[in-house]
N, CA and C atoms as a LAMMPS dump frame, in Angstrom:
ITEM: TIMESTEP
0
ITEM: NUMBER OF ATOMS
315
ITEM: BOX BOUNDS ff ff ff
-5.0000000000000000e+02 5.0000000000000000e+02
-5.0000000000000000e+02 5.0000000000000000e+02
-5.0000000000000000e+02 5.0000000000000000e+02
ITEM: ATOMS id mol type element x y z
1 1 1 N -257.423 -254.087 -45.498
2 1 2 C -256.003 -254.383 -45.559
3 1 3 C -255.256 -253.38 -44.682
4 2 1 N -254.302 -254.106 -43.858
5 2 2 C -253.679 -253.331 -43.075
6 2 3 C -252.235 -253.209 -43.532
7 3 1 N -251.528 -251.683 -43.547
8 3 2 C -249.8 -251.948 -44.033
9 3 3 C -248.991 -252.368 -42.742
10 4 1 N -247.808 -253.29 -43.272
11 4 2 C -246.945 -253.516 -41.911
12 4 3 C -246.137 -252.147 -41.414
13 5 1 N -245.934 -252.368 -39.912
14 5 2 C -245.675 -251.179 -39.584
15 5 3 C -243.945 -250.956 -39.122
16 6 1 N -243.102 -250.454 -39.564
17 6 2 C -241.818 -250.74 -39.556
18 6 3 C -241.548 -250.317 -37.907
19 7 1 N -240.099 -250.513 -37.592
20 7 2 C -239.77 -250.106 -36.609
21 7 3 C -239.983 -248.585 -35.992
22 8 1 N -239.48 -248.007 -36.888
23 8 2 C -239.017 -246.146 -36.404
24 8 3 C -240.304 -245.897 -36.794
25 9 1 N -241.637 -246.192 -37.526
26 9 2 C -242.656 -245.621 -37.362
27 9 3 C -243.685 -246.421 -36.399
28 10 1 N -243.2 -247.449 -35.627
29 10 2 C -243.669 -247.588 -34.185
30 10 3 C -243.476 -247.106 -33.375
31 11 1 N -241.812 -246.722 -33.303
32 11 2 C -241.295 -246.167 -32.468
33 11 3 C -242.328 -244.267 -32.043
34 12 1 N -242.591 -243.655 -33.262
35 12 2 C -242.902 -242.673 -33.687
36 12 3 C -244.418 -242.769 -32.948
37 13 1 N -245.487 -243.223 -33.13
38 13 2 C -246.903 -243.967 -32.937
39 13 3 C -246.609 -244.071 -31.316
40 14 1 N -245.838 -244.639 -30.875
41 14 2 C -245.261 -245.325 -29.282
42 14 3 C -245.268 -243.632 -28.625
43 15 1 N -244.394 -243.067 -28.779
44 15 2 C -244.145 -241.29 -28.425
45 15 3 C -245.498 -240.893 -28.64
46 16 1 N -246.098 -240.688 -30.124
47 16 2 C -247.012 -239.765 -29.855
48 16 3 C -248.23 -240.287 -29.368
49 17 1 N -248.566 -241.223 -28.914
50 17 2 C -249.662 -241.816 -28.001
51 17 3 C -249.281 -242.099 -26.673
52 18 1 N -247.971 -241.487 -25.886
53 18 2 C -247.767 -241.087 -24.726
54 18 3 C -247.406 -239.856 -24.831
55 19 1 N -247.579 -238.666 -25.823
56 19 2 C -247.156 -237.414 -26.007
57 19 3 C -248.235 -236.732 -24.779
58 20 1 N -249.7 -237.269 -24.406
59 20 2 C -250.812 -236.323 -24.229
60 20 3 C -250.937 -237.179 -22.724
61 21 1 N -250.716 -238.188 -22.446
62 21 2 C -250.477 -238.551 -20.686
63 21 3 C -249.573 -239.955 -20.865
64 22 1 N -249.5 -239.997 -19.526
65 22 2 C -248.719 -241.77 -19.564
66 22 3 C -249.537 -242.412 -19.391
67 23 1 N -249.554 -243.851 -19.658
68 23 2 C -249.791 -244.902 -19.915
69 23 3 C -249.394 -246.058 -19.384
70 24 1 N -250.361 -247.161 -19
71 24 2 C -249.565 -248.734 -18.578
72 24 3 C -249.659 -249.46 -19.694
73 25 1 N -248.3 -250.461 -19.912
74 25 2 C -247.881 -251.363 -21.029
75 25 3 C -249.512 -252.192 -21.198
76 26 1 N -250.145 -252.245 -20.923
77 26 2 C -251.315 -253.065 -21.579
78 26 3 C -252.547 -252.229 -22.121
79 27 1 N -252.727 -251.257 -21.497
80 27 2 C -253.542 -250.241 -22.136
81 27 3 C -253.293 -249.973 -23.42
82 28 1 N -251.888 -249.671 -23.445
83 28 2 C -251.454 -248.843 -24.329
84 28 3 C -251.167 -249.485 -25.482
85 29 1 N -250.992 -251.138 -25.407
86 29 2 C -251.089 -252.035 -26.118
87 29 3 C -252.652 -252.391 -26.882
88 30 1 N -253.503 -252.56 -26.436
89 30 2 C -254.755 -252.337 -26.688
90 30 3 C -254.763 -251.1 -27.462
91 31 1 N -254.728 -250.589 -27.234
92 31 2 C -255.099 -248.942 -27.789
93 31 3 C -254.382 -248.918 -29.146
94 32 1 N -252.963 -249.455 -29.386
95 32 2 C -251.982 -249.336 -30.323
96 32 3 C -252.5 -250.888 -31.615
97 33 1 N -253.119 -251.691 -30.702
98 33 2 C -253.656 -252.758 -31.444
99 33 3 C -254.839 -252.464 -32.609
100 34 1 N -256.069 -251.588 -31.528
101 34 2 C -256.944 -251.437 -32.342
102 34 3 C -256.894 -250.682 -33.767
103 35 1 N -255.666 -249.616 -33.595
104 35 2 C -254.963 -248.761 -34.611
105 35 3 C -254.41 -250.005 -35.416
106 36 1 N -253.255 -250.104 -35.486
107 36 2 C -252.147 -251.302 -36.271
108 36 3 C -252.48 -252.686 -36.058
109 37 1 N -252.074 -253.338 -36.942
110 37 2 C -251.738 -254.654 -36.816
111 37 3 C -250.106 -255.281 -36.562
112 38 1 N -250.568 -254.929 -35.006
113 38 2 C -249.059 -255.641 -34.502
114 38 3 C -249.496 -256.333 -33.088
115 39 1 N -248.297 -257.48 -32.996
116 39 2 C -249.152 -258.022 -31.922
117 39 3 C -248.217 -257.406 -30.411
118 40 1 N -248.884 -258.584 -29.378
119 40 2 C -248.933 -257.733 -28.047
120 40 3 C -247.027 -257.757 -27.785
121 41 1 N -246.608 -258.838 -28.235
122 41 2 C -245.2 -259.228 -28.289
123 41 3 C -244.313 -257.955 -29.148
124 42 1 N -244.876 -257.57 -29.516
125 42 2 C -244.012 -256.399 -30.627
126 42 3 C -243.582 -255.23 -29.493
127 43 1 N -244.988 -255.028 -28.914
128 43 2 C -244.8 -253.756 -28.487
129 43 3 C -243.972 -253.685 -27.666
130 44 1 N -243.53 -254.156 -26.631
131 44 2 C -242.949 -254.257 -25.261
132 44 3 C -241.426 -254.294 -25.233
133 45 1 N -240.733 -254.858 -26.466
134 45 2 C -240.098 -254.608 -26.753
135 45 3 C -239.584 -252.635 -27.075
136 46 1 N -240.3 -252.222 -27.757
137 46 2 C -240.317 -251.095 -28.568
138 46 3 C -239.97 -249.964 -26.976
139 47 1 N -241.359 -250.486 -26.057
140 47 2 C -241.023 -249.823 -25.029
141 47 3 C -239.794 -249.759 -24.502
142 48 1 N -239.192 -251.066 -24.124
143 48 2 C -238.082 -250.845 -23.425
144 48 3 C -236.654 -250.197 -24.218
145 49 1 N -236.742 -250.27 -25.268
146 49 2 C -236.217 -249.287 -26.135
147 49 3 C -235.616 -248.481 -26.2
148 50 1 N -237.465 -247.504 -26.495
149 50 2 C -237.188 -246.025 -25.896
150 50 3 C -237.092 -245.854 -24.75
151 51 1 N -236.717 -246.578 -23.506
152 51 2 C -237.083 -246.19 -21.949
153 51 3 C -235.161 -246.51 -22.164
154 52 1 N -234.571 -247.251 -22.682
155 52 2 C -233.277 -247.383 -22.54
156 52 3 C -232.245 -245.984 -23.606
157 53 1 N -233.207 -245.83 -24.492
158 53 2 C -232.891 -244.694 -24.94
159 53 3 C -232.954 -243.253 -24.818
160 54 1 N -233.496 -243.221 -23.526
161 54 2 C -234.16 -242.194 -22.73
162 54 3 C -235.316 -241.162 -23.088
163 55 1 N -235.841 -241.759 -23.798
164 55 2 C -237.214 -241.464 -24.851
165 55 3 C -238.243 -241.516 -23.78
166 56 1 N -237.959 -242.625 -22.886
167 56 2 C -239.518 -242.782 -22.367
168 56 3 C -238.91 -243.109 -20.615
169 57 1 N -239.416 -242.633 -19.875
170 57 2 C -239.417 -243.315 -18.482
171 57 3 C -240.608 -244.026 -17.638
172 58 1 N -240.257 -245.078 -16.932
173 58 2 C -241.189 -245.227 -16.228
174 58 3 C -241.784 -245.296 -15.069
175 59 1 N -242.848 -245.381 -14.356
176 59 2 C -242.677 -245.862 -12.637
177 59 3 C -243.884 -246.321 -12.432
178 60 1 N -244.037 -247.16 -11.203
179 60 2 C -245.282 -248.216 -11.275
180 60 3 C -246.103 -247.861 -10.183
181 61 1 N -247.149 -247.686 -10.062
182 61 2 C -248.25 -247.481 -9.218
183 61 3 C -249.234 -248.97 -9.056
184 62 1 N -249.759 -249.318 -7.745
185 62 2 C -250.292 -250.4 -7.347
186 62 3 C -251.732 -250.093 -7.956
187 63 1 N -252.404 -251.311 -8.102
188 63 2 C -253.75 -251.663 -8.541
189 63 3 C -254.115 -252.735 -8.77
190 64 1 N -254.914 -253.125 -7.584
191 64 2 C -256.19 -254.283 -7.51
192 64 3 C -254.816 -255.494 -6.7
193 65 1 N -253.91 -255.059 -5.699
194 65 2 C -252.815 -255.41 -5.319
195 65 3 C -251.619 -256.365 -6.235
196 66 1 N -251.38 -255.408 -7.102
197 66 2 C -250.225 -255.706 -8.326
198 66 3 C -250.018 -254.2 -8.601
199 67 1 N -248.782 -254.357 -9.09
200 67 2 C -248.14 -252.426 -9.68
201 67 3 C -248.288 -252.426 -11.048
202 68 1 N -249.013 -251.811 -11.826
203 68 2 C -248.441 -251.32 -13.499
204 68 3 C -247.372 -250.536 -13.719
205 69 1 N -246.668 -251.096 -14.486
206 69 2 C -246.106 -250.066 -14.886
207 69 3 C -246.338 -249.253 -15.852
208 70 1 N -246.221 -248.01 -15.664
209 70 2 C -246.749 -246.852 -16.804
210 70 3 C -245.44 -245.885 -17.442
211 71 1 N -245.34 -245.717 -18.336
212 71 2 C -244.61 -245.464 -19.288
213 71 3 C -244.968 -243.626 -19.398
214 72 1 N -243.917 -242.893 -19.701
215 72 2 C -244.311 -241.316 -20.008
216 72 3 C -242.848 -240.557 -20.696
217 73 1 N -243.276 -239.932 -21.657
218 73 2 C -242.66 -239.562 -22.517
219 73 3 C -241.526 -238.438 -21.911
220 74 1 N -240.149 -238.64 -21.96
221 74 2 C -239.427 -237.437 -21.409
222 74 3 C -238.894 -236.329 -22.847
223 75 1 N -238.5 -235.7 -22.146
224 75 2 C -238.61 -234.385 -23.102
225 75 3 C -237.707 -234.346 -24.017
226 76 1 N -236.735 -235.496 -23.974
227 76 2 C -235.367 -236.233 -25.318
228 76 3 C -236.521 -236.499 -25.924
229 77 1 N -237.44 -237.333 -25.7
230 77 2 C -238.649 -238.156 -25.962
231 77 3 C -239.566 -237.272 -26.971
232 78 1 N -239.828 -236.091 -26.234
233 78 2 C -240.421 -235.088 -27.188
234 78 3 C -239.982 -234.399 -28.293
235 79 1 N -238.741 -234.261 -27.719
236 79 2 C -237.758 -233.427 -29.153
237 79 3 C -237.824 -234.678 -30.456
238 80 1 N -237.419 -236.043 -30.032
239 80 2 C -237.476 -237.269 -30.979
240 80 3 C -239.005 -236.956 -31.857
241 81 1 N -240.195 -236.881 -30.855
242 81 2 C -241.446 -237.146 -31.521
243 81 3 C -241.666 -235.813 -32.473
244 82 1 N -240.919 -234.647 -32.511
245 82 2 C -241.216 -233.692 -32.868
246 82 3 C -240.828 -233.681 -34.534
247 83 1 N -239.159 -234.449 -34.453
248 83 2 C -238.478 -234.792 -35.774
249 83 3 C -239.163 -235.714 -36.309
250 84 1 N -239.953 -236.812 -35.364
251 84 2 C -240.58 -237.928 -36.309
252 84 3 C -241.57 -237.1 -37.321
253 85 1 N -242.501 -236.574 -35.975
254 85 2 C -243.385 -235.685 -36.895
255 85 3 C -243.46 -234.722 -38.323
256 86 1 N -241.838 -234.457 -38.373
257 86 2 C -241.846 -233.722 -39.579
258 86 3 C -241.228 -234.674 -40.561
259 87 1 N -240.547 -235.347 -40.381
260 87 2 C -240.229 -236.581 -41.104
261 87 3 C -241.358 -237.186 -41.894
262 88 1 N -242.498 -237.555 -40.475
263 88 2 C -243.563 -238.22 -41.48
264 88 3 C -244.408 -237.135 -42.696
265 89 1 N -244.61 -235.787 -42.404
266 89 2 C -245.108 -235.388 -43.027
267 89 3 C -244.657 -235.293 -44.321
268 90 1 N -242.947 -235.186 -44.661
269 90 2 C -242.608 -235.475 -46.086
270 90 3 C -242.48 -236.74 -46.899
271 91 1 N -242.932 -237.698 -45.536
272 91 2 C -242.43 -239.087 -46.197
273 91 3 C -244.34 -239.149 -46.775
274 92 1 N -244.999 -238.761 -45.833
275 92 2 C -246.517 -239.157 -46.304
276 92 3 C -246.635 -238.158 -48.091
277 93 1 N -245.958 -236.928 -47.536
278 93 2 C -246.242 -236.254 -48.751
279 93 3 C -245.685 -237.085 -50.208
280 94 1 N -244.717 -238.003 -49.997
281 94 2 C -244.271 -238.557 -50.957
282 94 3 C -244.879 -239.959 -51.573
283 95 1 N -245.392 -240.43 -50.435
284 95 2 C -246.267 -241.914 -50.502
285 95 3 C -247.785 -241.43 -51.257
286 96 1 N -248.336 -239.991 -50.899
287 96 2 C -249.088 -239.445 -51.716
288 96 3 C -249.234 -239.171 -53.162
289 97 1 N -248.131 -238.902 -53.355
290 97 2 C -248.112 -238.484 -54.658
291 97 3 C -248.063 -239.943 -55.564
292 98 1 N -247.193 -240.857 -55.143
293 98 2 C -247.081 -241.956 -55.811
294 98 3 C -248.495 -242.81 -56.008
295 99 1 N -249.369 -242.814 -54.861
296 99 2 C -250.761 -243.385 -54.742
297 99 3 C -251.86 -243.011 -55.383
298 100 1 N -251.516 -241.301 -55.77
299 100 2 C -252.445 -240.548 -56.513
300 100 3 C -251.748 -240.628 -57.828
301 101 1 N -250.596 -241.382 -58.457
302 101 2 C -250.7 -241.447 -59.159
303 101 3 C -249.75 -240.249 -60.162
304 102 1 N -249.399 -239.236 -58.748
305 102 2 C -248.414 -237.938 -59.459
306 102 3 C -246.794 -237.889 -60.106
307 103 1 N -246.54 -239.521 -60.208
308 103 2 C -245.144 -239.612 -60.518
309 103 3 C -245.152 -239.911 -62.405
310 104 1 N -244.741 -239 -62.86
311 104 2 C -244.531 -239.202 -64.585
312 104 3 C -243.061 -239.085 -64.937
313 105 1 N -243.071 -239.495 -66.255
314 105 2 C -241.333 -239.506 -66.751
315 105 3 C -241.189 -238.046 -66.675
């Protein structure tokens, strides 16, 4: 069983899997697939997004005579992934406790 994956923690997933290099929209789709269950239509959206939100920029390099475009995280981009990051850690800490069962009257 897979959980659905909301917006702002795609958004979050999107950053930190271009945190470590850039990426072209289909790779990175693949890659984000085999993780989540979302389809190829979700993502591309999400990208242009953060690229309009200045989260992410991009520029296209040729291959096999067609350009990809590749996507890379700017440093608004990083400061964002940094807050997600601590965000998730209290939100997980809280989804924990409820799963284990630690919530009593």
């Amino acid at each position: 069983m897979r959980f659905a994956v909301s917006g702002l923690l795609l958004d979050a997933c999107v950053l930190g899997a271009l945190s470590n290099a850039p990426n072209y929209g289909y790779e990175l789709t693949q890659k984000t697939q085999s993780l989540l269950d979302i389809s190829e239509s979700t993502l591309y959206p999400v990208l242009r997004r953060l690229q309009k939100d200045d989260l992410l920029s991009t520029y296209d390099e040729p291959y096999e005579g067609r350009n990809r475009r590749y996507y890379e995280i700017t440093d608004k981009g990083l400061d964002a992934l940094a807050k997600y990051r601590e965000d998730w850690q209290e939100f997980k800490k809280s989804i924990d406790t409820f799963v284990k069962g630690g919530v009593k009257k």
